[in-house]
C-alpha positions in Angstrom: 126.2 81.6 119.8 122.7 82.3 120.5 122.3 84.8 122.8 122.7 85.1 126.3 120.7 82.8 129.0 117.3 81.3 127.1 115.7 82.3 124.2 112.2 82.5 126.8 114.6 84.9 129.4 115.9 86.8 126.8 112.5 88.1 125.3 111.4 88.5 129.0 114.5 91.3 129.1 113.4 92.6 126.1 109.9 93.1 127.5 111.3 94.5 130.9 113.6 97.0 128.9 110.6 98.1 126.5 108.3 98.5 129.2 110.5 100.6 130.8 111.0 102.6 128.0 107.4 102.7 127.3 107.5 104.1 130.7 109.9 106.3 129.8 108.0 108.2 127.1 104.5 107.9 129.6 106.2 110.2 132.1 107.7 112.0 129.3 105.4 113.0 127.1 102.7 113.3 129.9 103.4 117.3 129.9 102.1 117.6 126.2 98.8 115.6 126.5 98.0 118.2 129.7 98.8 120.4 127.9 95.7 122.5 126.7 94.5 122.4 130.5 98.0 123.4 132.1 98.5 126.2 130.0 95.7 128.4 130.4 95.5 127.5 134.3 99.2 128.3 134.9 99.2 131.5 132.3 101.6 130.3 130.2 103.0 131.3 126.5 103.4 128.9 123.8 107.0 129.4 124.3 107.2 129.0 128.1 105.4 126.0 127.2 108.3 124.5 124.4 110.8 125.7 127.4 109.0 123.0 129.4 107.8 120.3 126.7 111.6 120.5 124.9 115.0 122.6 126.5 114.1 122.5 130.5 114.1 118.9 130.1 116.3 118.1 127.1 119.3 120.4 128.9 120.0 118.3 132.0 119.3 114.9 130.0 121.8 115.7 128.1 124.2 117.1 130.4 123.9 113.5 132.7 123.5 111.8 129.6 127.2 111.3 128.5 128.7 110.4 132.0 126.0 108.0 132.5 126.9 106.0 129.4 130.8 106.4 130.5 129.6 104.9 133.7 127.2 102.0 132.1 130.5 100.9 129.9 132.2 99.6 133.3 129.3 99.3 136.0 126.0 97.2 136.6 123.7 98.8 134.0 120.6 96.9 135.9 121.8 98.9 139.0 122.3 102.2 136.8 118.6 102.0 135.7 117.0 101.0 138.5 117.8 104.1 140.6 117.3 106.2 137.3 113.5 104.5 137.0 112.7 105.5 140.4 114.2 109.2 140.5 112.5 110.2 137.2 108.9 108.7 138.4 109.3 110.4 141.4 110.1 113.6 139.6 106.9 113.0 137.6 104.6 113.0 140.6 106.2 116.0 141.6 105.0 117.9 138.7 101.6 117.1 139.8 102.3 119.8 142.8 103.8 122.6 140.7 102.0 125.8 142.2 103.5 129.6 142.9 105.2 129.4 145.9 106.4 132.4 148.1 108.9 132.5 150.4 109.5 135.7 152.5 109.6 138.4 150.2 110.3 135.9 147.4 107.5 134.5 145.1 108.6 131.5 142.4 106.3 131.7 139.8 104.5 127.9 139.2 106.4 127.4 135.8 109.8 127.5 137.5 108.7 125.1 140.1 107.0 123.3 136.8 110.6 123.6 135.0 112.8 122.1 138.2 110.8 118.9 138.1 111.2 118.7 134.6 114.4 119.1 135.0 114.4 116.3 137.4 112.3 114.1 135.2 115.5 114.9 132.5 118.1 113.8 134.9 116.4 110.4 135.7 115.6 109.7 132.3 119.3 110.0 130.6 119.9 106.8 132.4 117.7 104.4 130.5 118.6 104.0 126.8 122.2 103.8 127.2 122.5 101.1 129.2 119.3 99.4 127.9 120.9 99.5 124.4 124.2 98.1 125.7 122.4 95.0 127.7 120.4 93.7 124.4 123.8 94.3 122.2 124.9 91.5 125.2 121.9 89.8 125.3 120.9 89.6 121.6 123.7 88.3 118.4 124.0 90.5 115.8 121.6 89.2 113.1 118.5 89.4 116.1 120.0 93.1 117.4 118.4 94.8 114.4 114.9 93.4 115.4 115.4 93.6 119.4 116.2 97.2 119.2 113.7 97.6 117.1 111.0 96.2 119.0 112.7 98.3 122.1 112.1 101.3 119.7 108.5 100.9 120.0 108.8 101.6 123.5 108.6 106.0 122.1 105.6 105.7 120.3 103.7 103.1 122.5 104.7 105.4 125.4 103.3 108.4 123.8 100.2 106.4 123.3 99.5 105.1 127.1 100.5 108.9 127.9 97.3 110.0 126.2 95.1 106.9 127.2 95.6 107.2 131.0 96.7 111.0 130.8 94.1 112.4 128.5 91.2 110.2 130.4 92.6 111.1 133.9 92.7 114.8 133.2 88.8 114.9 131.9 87.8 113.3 134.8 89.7 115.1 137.2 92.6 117.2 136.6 95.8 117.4 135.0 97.5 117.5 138.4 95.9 114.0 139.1 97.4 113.1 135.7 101.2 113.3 136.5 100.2 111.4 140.6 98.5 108.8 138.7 101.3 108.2 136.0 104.4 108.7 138.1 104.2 106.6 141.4 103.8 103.2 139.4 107.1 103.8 138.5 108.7 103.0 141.5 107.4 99.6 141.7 108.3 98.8 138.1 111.9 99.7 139.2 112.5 97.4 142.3 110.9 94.4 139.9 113.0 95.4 137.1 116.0 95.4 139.6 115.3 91.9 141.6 114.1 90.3 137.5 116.8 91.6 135.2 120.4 89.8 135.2 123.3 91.7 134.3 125.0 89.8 131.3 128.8 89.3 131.0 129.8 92.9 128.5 130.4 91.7 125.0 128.8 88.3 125.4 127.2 87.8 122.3 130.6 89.7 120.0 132.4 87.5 118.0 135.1 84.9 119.9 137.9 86.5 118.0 137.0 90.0 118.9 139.0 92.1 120.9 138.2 92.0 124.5 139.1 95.2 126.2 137.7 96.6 129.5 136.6 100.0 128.6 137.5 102.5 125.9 139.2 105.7 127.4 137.2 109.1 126.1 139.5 110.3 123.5 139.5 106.4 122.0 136.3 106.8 122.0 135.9 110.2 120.2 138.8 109.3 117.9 137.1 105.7 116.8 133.5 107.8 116.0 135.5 110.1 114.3 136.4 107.7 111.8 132.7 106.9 111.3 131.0 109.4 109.0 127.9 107.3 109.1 127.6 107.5 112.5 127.5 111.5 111.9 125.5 111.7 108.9 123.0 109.3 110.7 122.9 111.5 114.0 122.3 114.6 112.2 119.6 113.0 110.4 118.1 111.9 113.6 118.5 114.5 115.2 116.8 117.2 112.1 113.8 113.9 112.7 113.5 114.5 116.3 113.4 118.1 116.1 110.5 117.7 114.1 108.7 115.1 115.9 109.5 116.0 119.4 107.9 119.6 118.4 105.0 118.6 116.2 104.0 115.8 119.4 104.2 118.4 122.3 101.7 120.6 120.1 99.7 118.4 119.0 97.2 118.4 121.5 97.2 122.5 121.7 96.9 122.3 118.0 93.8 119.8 118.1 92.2 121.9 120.9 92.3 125.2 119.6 91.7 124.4 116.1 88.7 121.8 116.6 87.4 123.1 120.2 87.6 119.8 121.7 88.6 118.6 125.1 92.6 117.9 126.2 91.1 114.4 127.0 89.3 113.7 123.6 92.1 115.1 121.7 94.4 112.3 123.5 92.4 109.7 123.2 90.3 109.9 120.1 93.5 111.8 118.1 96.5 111.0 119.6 95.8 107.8 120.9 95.4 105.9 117.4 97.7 107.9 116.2 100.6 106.6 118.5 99.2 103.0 118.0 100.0 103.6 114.1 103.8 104.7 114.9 104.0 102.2 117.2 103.0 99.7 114.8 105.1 101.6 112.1 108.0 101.7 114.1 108.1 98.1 114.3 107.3 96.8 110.6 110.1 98.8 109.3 112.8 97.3 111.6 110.6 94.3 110.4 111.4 94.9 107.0 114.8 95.5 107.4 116.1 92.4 109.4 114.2 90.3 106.3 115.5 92.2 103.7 119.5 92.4 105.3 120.7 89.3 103.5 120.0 91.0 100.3 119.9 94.8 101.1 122.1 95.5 104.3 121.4 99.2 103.1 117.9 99.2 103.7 118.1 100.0 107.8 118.8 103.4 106.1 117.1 103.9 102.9 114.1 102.5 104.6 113.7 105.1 106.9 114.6 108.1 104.1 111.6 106.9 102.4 109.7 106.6 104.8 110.4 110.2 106.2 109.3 111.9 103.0 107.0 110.1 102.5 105.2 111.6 105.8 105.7 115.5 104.6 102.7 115.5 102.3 100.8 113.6 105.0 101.4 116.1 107.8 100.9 119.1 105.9 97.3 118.0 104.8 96.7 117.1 108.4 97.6 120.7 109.8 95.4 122.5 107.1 92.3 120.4 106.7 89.4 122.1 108.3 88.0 118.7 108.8 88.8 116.5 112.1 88.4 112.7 110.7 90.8 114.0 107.5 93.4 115.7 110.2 93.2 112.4 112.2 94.0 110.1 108.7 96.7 112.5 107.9 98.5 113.0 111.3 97.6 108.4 111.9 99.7 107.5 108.0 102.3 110.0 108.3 103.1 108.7 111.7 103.7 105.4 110.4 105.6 105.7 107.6 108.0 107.9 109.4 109.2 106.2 112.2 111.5 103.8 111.2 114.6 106.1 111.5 114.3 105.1 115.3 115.6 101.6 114.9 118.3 103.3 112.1 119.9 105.5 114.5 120.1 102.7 117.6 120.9 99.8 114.7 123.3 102.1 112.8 125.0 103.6 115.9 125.5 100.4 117.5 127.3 98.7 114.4 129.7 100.9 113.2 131.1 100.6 116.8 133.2 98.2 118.9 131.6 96.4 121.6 133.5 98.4 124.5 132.3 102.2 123.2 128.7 101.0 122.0 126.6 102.9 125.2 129.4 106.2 124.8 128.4 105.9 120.7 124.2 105.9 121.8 124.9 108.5 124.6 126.9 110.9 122.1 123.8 110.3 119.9 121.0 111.2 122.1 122.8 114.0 123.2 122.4 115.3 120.2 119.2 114.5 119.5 118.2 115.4 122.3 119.7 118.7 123.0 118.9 119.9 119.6 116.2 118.0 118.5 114.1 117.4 122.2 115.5 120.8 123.7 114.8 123.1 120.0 111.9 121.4 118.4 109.0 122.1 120.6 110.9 125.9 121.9 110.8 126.6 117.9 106.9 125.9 117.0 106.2 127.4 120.7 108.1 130.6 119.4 107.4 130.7 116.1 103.6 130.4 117.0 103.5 133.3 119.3 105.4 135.3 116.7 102.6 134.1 113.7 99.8 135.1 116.9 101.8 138.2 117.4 102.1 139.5 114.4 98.8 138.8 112.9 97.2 140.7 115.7 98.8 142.9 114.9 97.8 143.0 111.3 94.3 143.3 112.6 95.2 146.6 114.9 95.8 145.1 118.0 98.8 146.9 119.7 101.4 145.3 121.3 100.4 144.1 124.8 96.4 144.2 124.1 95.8 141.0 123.4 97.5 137.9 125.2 97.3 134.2 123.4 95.7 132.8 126.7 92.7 135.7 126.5 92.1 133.7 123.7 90.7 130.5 125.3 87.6 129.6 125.3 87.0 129.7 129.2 88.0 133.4 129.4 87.1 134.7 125.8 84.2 136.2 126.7 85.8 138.6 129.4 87.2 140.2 125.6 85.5 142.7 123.5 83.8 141.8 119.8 86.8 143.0 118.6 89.4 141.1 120.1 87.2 138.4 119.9 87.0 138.1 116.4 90.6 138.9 116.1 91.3 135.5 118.6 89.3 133.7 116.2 91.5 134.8 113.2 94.4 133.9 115.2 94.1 131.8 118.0 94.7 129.1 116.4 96.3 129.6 112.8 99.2 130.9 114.1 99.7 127.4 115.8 98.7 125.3 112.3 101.2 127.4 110.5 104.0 126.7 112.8 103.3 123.1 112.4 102.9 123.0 108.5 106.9 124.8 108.2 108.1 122.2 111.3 106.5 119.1 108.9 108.7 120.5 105.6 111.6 119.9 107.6 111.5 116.5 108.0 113.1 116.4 104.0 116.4 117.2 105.2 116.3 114.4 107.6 115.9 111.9 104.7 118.3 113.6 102.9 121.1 112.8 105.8 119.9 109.4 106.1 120.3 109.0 102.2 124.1 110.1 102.7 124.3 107.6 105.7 123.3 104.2 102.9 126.9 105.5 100.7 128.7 105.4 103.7 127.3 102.4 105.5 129.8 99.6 103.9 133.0 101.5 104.7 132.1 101.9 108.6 129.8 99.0 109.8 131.9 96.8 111.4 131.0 93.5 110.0 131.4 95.2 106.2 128.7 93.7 104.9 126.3 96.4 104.1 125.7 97.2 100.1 125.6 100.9 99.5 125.3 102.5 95.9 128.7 102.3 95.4 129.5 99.0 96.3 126.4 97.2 95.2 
């Protein structure tokens, strides 16, 4: 068994399935490189703005999430993607016209037309990773899975990257509503060549011959064979705590860069964020590296690996969000990126091999739901809320009542509309109350190590091929 069609065609899927994921994150994390230009031109709060970055898009993703994977366990998941490509770039462009619109007697505000595309982005996007996973698990034995999904992992911080490349340029240059034209119409030409490229291989193709070949898994099979997985739990609650983090430290960062520094939306995305997501992309991929070389020996390392690596980052991101110095922030925000990123091929490794073949895209679409409700949907509402509570209350400190003094009076464009007063009390605040947010976000990342600690001891009970060494069994 080698895989399914040639070794040459194979890595060609691989490619089309990262690029599309690449894509994925590009039109994704778009929002969050605009960021410090949308927000003051639409009026927005830091928490309107985590409604938008995290839960208006995380809510329906999750929502379509589930029956999508259902639906990729029995349908053509080329099919199932291709349409789900070209509604979510579609949705993208879209953004690019949110405005205030009135209608009669009836005005919609520009951040609900702003949250109904996102919420369309959501939507289009729960069809990717589901099926994607489920077509390398057929494309790709086991011993390569480990390293295709983890090269398809890459696809989240590369994305993030070309978001700020073409985003953060684009938006300099012209505007941010340029940005989400320029980003989302490719996308419907990457889906008809995805669609008329991309085979769809026969399900289960590369499980063993003796394995069990059943059509599809009803739901409560399903549910009752995770159920008897604790690693598959312990593993999504410590992806989930990690993505809660990430997902909110990565839609700030570019606010926090901004207001702290006084740069540009553009220079923070490409002189900051930009080698920053090349690192986690890089990251991302030497860890599921490491732990396809090391398997033989240490089957346990596709989660140890990534506990290390998460703690590792705390120290790293807590000196980046309290230097006072750019180039240190930068070297802080670049190292802690890469070491923590490897709990991305974990969860899609781990999740897929505790698992029979027929319930492997319901056991990734159970796990990105919550990761993606919780993590995606909470992370960037909580720093978002938690930083106009710091702004809030440290105006107040200062003697600023309630109502006086709005974050977005703050920005440099309008500042001097305010009086000395206020002025000096935006420059205590402005942007503290942001860095502050981040630093307690950053601590968190701990307990996700901690769950993915639990997840080794459990690993050679529930992977399916029992191989895996754990603490107590090595």
């Amino acid at each position: 068994m080698t895989g399914y069609g040639s070794k040459a065609y194979r890595n060609y899927v691989l490619f089309a399935l990262t690029f599309i994921y690449i894509l994925n994150f590009v039109d994704r994390a778009l929002l969050a490189v605009v960021g410090p230009d949308l927000v003051p031109d639409l009026g927005l709060t830091d928490t309107q703005f985590g409604l938008l970055t995290g839960f208006g898009f995380a809510l329906l993703y999750t929502a379509v999430g589930v029956p999508l994977a259902r639906y990729a366990d029995v349908a053509n998941r080329v099919w199932i993607m291709t349409v789900c490509v070209a509604l979510w770039s579609l949705m993208t462009a879209l953004c690019g016209l949110a405005t205030e619109v009135t209608i009669g007697s009836v005005t919609i505000g520009a951040f609900w037309i702003l949250l109904m595309c996102r919420v369309g982005v959501g939507i289009g996007e729960a069809g990717c990773t589901p099926p994607a996973n489920s077509l390398i698990a057929d494309y790709f034995i086991p011993r390569e899975r480990s390293q295709a999904l983890g090269f398809y992992a890459m696809g989240v911080t590369l994305g993030t990257m070309f978001a700020n490349i073409i985003g953060g340029w684009v938006t300099d240059v012209f505007d941010w509503r340029t940005a989400f034209f320029v980003v989302g119409l490719p996308g419907l030409l990457v889906a008809l060549v995805f669609k008329l490229t991309v085979k769809e291989p026969p399900r289960g193709y590369t499980d063993p011959p003796e394995a069990t070949k059943k059509e599809r898994a009803s739901l409560s099979e399903a549910i009752h064979e995770l159920m008897r997985k604790p690693a598959f739990w312990l593993m999504t609650a410590g992806a989930t705590i990690a993505a809660f983090c990430g997902y909110g430290i990565s839609s700030f960062q570019s606010l926090f860069l901004v207001r702290t520094y006084e740069i540009t939306a553009g220079q923070a995305a490409i002189w900051i964020n930009t080698p920053v997501a090349l690192s986690a992309a890089v990251g991302t991929f030497a860890t599921g590296w490491l732990a396809t070389r090391i398997y033989k020996k240490h089957p346990g390392a596709i989660a140890w690996v990534p506990a290390a690596g998460l703690a590792l980052s705390i120290p790293f991101y807590v000196f980046a969000f309290t230097t006072n110095n750019l180039l240190y922030a930068a070297l802080g925000l670049i190292i802690g990126g890469f070491v923590k990123y490897g709990y991305l091929a974990a969860q899609y490794t781990i999740g897929q091999g505790v698992v029979s073949m027929r319930v492997r895209a319901m056991a990734t679409a159970v796990m990105l739901l919550l990761v993606n409700l919780i993590g995606y949907g909470f992370g960037p509402l909580f720093i978002g809320l938690i930083s106009d509570i710091f702004f809030n209350s440290g105006a107040a400190e200062y003697g600023v009542a309630a109502g006086e003094l709005a974050r977005n009076q703050c920005h440099p464009s309008v500042i001097g509309q305010l009086s000395p007063e206020l002025r000096e009390v935006c420059g205590q605040v402005y942007a503290q109350s942001l860095q502050t947010s981040m630093v307690i976000m950053a601590c968190l990342y701990g307990a996700s190590a901690i769950c993915f600690l639990l997840t080794w001891t459990r690993l050679g009970k529930d992977m399916v091929d029992r191989e895996v060494k754990t603490p107590a069994t090595a």
